[in-house]
N, C-alpha and C positions, 0 to 999 in steps of 0.2 A: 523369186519371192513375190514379186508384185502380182506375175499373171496368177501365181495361187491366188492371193488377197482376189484379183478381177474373177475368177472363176467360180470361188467360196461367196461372194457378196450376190453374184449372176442367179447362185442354186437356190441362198435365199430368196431372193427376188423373188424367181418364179414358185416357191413351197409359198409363200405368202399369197402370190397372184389366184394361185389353186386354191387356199383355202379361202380367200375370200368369194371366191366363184362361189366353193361348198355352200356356202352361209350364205346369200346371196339368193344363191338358185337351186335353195332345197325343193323347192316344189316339181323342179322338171322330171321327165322322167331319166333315167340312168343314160338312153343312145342322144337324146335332147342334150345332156351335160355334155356330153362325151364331142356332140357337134359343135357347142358353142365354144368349146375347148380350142378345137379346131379353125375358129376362126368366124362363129356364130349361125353359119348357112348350113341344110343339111340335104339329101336329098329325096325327096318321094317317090313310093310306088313307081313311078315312071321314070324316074332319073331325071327328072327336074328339080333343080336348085331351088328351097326355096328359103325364108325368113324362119324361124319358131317360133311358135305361137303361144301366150302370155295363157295361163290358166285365170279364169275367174276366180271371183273372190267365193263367192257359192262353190265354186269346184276345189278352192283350197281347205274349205271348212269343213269340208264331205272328210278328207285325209286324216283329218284331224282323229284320235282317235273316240270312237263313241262313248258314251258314259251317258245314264239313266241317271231322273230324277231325285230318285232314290240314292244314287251311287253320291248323288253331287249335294245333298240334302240332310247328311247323315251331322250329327251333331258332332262325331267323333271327327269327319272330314273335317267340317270346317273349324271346329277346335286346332287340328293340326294344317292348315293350310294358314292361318291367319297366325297362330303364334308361331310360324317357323318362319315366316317373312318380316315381322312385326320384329322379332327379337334382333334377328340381322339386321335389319333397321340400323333399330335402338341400338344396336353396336356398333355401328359407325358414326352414327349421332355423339358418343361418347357416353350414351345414357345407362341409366340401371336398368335390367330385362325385371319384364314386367310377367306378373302370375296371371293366366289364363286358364278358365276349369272349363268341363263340360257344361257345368250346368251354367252358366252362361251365355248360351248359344236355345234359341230356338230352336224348334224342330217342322222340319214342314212334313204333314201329314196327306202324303198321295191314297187317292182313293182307287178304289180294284179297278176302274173302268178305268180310268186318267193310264193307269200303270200298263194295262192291256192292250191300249191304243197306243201310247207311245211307243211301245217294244224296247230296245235297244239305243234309237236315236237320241243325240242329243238335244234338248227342250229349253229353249228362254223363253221362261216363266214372266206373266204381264204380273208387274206391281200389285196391280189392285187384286185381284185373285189371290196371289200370294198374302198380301196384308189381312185377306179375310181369311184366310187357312191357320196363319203363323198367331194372329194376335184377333180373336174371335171378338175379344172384348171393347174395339179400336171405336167402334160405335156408340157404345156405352158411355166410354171415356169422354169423346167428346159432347156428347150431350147432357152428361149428368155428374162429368168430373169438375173439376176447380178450371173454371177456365178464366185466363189473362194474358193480355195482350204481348206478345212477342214471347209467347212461351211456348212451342209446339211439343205433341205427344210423342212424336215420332219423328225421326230424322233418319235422312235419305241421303247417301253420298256417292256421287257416280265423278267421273271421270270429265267429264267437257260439259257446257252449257247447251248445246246439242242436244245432247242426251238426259241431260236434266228436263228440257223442254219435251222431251218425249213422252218422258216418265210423268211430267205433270199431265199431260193432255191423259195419262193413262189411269191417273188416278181421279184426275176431273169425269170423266167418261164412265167412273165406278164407282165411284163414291162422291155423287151429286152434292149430299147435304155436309162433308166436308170443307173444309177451307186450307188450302194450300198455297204455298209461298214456293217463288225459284230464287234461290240465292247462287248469283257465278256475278264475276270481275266480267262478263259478255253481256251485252242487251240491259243492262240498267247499272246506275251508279249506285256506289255506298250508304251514299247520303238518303238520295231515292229508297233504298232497303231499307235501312234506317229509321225513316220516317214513316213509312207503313208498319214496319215491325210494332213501332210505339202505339199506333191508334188502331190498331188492327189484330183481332183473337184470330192466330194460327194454327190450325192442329195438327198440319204435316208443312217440314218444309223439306226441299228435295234440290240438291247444288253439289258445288266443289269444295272439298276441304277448305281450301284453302278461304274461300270465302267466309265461311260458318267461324272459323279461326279469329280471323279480323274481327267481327261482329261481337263475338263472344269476349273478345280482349278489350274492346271499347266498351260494352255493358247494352250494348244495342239489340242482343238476343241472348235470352234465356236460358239457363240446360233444367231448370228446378222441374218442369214438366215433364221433361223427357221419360220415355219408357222403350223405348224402341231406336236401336241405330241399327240400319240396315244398309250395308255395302256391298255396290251392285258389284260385285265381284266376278261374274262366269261373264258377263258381256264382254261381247269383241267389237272394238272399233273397224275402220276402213283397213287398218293395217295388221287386222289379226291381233291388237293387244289388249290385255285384259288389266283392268283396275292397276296392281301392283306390277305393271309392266313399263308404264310410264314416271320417270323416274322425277319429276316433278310435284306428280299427284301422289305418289307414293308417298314422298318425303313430307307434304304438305298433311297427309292424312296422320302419319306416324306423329307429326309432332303436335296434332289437334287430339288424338288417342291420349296420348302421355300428359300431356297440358288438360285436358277437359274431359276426356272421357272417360280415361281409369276410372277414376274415381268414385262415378256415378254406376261403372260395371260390378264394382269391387264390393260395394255398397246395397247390390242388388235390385239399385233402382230401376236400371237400364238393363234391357236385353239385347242380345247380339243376333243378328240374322244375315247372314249371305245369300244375296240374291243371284 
């Protein structure tokens, strides 16, 4: 009886050892798995032993599979990519699932030439471009709308403070006569956000959920101007993951959606854009 129990515990083992390999080292190729299975070394053209070699990060995204602007832009997509993530959320949050429609979602309008150059491949689309396609009007607004301090028109929610600093140089670089703000828990403190939000007319600010959350709960930032939430959704980190892939930012953006921004969606004051 025992060597069964040793033999049945042993076969686990190694079904567990294999599929963690799978998951692990999807990107090798099939003889690549099959050698590192073997003990990690395999042999070349000459029958020399050697190490396998790591694919880059650029050669892992190539695999990936391709999807058009168009494919990844469509009002229907992101309708159904955002409320089937959002709601499974909200369900294990314990929350009530929340009503999302089409016509709450932007549409980004590609032009014949944009469409014909890009072919097939996959495109991450610059902020600023996109903001002038998605919401024509962003100009106007800030020049001629109701403007006050710590109120911004448009909010930006991306993933790490990184990548918020990216997206502001990119929206600096395109929209001079805007005024932009980074809000992340990285490179400046609360208090510091804070105190600028209060003496300072913002039109875009661009951070992490979880940040805008905080701010918004102490009364330190505005939603009354909002017209625009846009989440950088298709971008891929260093490690291939995207927006609702990291399960910290995910949670922290779900519970800033239901807490602050339903509301203002439901209401029609705010539009929804995935970037």
């Amino acid at each position: 009886m025992g060597v069964v129990i040793k033999l049945t515990l042993s076969c686990l083992m190694a079904m567990e050892s294999v599929d963690a390999l799978d998951e692990e080292d999807w990107w090798l190729e099939p003889e690549e798995r099959e050698a590192r299975r073997r003990g990690g070394k395999r042999k070349n053209e000459e029958g020399v032993t050697s190490k396998k070699k790591r694919r880059k990060i650029s050669e892992m995204i190539k695999l990936l599979k391709p999807e058009s602007i168009n494919d990844l832009h469509t009002t229907n997509r992101q309708l159904n990519e955002l409320s089937t993530k959002l709601q499974s959320q909200l369900k294990t949050l314990n929350e009530k699932p929340l009503s999302l429609k089409k016509k709450y979602f932007v549409s980004y309008k590609i032009e014949e030439e944009e469409e014909k150059r890009e072919g097939k491949e996959r495109v991450s689309l610059e902020l600023g471009p996109y903001l002038s396609n998605v919401c024509p009007m962003l100009i106007s607004w800030c020049k001629e709308g109701v403007v006050s301090n710590g109120s911004p028109y448009v909010i930006v929610l991306t993933s790490s403070a990184e990548r918020a600093s990216h997206l502001k140089r990119q929206l600096v670089s395109s929209h001079k006569d805007i005024s932009v703000i980074k809000l992340c828990a990285k490179h400046s403190k609360i208090e510091d956000q804070a105190a600028y939000l209060s003496s300072h007319v913002t039109h875009i600010a661009v951070g992490t959920p979880n940040r805008f959350h905080r701010l918004v709960m102490d009364d330190k930032l505005s939603m009354d101007n909002a017209r625009l939430l846009i989440v950088d959704w298709y971008w891929r980190d260093k490690k291939l993951k995207q927006f609702y892939d990291i399960p910290e930012v995910w949670n922290d953006f779900s519970i800033f959606y239901m807490k602050t921004l339903n509301e203002l969606v439901n209401k029609k004051q705010c539009m929804i854009g995935l970037l």
